[in-house]
N, C-alpha and C positions, 0 to 999 in steps of 0.2 A: 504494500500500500504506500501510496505517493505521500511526499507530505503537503499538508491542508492548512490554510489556515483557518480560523474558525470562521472566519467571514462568507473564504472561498467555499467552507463544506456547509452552509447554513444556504446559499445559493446557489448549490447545485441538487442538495436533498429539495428546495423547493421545487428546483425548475424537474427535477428526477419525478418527484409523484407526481405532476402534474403533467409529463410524459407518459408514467408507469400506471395512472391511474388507470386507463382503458383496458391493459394487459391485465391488472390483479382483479377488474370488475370482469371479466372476459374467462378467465378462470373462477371467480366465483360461479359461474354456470356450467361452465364446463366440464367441472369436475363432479355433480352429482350426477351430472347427464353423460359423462363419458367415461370416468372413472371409477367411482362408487357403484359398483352394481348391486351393493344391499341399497341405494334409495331409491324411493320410489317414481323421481323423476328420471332414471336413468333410459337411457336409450336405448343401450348393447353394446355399448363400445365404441370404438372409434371402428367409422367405415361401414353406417348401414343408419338406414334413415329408422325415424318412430315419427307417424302421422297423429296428427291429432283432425279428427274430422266432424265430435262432434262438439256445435257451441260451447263456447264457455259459461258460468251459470256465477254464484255467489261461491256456492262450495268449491270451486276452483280460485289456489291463494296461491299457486306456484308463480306465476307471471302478476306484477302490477301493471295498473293499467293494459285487460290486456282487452281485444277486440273480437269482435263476431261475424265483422266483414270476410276476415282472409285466415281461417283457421290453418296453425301452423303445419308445418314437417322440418323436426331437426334432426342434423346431423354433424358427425364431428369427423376432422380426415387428418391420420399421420402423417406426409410424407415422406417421412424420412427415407424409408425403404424403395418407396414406387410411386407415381403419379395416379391418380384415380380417374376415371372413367364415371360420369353422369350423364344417363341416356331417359329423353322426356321424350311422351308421345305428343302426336298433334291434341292441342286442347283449345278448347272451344269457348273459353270466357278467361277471364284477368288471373294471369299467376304471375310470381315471381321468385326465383330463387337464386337471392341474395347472397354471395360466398365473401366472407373477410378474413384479415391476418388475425396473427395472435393483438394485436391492439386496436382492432374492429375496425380497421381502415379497409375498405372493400376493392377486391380485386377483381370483381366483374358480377354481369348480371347474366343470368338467363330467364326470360319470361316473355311476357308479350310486347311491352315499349320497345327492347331491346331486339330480342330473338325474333319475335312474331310466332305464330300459332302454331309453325309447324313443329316436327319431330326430328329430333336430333341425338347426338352422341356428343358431348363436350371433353376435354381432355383438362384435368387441372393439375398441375407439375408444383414441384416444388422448384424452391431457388436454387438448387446446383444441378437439375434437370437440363439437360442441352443435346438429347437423344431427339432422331428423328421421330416424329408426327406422323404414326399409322395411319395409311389408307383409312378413310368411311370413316373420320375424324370430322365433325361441324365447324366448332370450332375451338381455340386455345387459351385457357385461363391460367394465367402464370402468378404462383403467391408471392412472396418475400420473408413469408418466414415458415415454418415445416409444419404447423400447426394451423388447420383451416376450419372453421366453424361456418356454418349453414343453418339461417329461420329462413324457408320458404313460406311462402304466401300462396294457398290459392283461393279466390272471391268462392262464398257460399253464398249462396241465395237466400236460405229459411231453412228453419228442420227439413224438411220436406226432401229438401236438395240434398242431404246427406250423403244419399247410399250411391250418385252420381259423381259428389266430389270425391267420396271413398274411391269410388271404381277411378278417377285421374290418380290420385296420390300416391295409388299402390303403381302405379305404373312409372315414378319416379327410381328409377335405378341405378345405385352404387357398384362398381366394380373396379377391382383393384386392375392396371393395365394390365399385367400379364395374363389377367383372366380374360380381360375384352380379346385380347391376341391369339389366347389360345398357346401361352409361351411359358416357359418354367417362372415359376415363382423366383426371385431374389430371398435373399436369406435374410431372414428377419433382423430386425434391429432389436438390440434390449431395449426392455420395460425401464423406464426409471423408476425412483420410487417415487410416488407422487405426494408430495406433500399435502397432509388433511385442510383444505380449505377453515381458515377462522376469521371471522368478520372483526374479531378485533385488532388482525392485522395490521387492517388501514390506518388506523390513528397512532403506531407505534415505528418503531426500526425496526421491527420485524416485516415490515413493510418490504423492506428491500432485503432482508435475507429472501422472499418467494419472488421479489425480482431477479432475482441474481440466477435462481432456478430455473425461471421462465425463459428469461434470457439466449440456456442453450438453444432455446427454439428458433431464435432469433439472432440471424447474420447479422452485422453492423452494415446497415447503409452509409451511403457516401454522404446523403445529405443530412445524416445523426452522427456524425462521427465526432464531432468535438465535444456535444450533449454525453457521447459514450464512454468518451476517451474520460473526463472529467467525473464519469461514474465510476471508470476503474478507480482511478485516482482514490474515490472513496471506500474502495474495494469491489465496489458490485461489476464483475467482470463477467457476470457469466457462464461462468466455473462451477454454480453452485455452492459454492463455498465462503459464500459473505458470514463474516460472524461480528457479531454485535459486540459482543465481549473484547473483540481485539480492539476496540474504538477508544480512544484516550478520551477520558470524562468530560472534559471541554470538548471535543470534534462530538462525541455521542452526544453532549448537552446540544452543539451547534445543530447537529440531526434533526433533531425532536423541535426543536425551534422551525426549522425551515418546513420541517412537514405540517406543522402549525400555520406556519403560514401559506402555503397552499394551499390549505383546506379554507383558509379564512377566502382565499382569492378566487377558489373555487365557487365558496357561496356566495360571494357577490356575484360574481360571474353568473349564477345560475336566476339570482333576481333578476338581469339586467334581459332575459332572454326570452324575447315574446314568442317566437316562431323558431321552426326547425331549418328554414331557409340554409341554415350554412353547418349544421350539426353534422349531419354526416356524410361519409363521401369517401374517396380515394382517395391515397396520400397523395397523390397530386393537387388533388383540391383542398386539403387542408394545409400543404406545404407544412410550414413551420407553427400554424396555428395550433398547439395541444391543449391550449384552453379549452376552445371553442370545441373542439372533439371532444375534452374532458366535460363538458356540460351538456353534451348529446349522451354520453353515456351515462350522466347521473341522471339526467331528465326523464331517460327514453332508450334503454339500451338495446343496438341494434333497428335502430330505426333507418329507415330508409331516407334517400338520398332524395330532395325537392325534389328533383324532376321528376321520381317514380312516384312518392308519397308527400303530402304539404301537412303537417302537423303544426296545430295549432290549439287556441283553448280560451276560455273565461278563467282562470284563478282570481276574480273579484266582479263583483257586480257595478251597476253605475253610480252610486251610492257610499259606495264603503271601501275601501283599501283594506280588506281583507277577503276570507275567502268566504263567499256566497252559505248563508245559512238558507235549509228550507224549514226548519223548525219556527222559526220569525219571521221570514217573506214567504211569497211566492215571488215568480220570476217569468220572466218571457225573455223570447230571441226572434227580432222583428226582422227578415229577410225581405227588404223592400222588391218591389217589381223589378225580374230580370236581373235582379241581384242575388242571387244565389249561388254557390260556391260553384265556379265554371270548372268542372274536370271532364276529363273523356273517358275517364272511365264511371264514376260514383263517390259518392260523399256519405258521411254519417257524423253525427254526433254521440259521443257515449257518453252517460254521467259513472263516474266514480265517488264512494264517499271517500273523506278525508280524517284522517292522513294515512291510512292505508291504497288510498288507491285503486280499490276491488269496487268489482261489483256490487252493487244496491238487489237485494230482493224486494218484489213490488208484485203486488195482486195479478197483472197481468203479463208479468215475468217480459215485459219491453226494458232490455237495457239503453240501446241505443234507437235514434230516429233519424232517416236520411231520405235522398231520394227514391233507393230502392224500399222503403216502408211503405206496405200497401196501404191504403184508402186514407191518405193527407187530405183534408181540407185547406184548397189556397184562398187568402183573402178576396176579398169579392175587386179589389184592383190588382188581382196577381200574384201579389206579395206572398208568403209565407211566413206564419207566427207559430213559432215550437211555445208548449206549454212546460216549465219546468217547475214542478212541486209536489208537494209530498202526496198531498188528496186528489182522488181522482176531479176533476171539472166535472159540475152539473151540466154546462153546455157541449150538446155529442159534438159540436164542428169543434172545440176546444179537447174534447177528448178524444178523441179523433188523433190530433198532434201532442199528446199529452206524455212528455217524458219523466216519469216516477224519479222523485227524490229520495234522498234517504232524511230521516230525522235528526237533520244536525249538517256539520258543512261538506261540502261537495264541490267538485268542479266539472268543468263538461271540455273534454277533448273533440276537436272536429278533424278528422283527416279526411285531406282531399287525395281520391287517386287518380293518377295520371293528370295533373293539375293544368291551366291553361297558363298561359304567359301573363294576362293578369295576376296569378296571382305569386310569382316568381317575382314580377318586379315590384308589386306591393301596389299595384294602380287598382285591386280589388283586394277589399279590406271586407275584417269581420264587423257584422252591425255587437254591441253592445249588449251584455245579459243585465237586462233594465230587469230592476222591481218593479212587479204591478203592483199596481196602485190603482 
């Protein structure tokens, strides 16, 4: 270990978590879904998808915030050994399946913006992959780091639509290349030992001993190399082998200060943040910003990238600088004429309570209301007026549009998919979750 001053190692453990944050939140999923096969979230392992096809309800706490538009399919992929193989059939309504690094920075899409509707075989390599590209290959998705994680998305309709979406998802197929080829296996790589995920990590130095681990997953880019180089310097190389212990009590005090301050920088960061516009994306689009990716991943982790998905929401009413009670108001969301959320594909709003996140249960089991909600009443000029409160409306055109509260505070997430250019440049904006009055 280099020598630090305490100045040097207090601004680099800040600017370090606030790089590493995506990775150790990236791993906190990862590992009960990839690693852990006694939990009950787990997948199978690395290298095989688990569908999830029917809605989500209240009793489902696994995912915050999570949606009923595009129920999921994850998967987790080693490369280390082999490149894998992802072959989709033609599908006939909105999917996406989203592939990123170990620090959720996304390495390509496959769905309908991107791909389009037909049927394909994708190839996704790892970074020291430089082998020819087998015949009856689509097309080539290259990682940067050996460790790839996959939330696909495909649009549900209603319960109804289930056993239709079920019949697409199972048709999503993992395969290791030498199995697509038909060619001998490569020799496996060893298991690590995987360190047990613990959430009190983040606010300690132990933060960066499961950096240091994570790391071997993770070549040094050209454009992180001084961020990296400056980690070593602290110890975290890489190697697995950072120990907190060897830290002289001023650089370890400097430590705990600079991850202090990070997290301070991060929750400001996270007030200032209306929209997902710039949250997530490819290291290209976020270049050297790891803020702005560190606030997609607290906010929203794994969310999709504005052009495919536009996340947005009410966390306050017109009223009040905090978050929307339905216990003490009712509320509305007035969608004036022709102003409505312009996407090409569909929009929803879903209410969650707070400060969990989850689902609201509600006598008519509606969590969220969008364009695909059958029998909306539009105002008599057009317009569109969602109902948000706890009691169902005595007026049917009101319940009709009536999106069930929970008793206490709440907020209401709207995603727009496949968003129009309005609302990228911000020239259509959300109306206001007004109290009625």
């Amino acid at each position: 270990m280099s020598e630090l001053t305490v100045e040097e190692a207090r601004r680099t453990a800040a600017e370090g978590w606030i790089w590493g944050f995506a990775i150790l939140d990236n791993y906190r999923t990862m590992y009960p879904q990839a690693v852990d096969a006694d939990d009950r979230r787990y997948v199978g392992g690395f290298g095989s998808f688990r569908h999830y096809s029917e809605p989500f309800t209240p009793a489902n706490t696994d995912v915050v915030t999570p949606n009923n538009d595009t129920p999921y399919s994850w998967a987790w992929l080693d490369l280390r050994a082999q490149p894998y193989v992802i072959s989709v059939p033609a599908v006939d309504r909105y999917y996406v399946l989203p592939l990123h690094d170990l620090d959720t920075s996304y390495i390509g899409y496959i769905g309908s913006r991107t791909t389009g509707s037909q049927a394909g075989d994708y190839l996704v390599t790892g970074p020291d992959w430089d082998d020819v590209v087998p015949a009856g290959i689509t097309g080539v998705l290259r990682a940067e780091t050996f460790l790839v994680g996959i939330l696909g998305r495909t649009s549900l309709a209603g319960p109804d639509d289930v056993p239709a979406l079920r019949a697409i998802q199972e048709q999503y197929v993992l395969r290791p290349l030498s199995e697509y080829t038909d060619t001998t296996a490569p020799h496996p790589v060893d298991e690590p030992v995987w360190p047990v995920w613990r959430e009190e990590d983040l606010a300690t130095v132990e933060f960066f001993t499961l950096l240091d681990f994570l790391l071997q997953f993770f070549p040094v880019l050209g454009s992180e190399r001084e961020l990296r180089d400056r980690l070593a310097a602290l110890g975290v190389t890489g190697g697995g082998e950072f120990e907190p212990g060897a830290l002289t009590p001023e650089i370890r005090a400097a430590v705990e200060q600079g991850i202090a301050d990070a997290r301070t920088l991060l929750e400001e960061a996270k007030q200032d943040a209306a929209d997902s516009t710039h949250w997530f994306g490819t290291r290209a689009e976020h270049g050297d910003d790891y803020l702005t990716r560190a606030v997609g991943v607290a906010k929203g982790l794994y969310g999709l990238p504005a052009a495919e998905a536009w996340y947005a929401g009410w966390a306050q009413d017109d009223q009040r600088n905090r978050p929307p009670n339905a216990s003490t108001h009712d509320h509305v969301i007035r969608f004036a004429p022709g102003a409505l959320p312009p996407a090409r594909y569909f929009w929803s709003a879903t209410i969650y309570r707070l400060p969990e996140r989850l689902l609201v249960a509600n006598e008519i089991d509606r969590y969220s209301i969008g364009d695909r909600t059958p029998g909306l009443v539009h105002d008599d000029d057009g317009g569109l007026t969602l109902y948000v409160r706890r009691h169902r409306p005595s007026d049917p055109k009101q319940e009709a549009n009536w999106l069930p509260a929970p008793d206490g505070p709440f907020t209401v997430a709207i995603r727009v998919y496949g968003p129009e250019t309005s609302v990228l440049d911000g020239s259509w904006t959300l109306p206001a979750l007004s109290v009625d009055v």
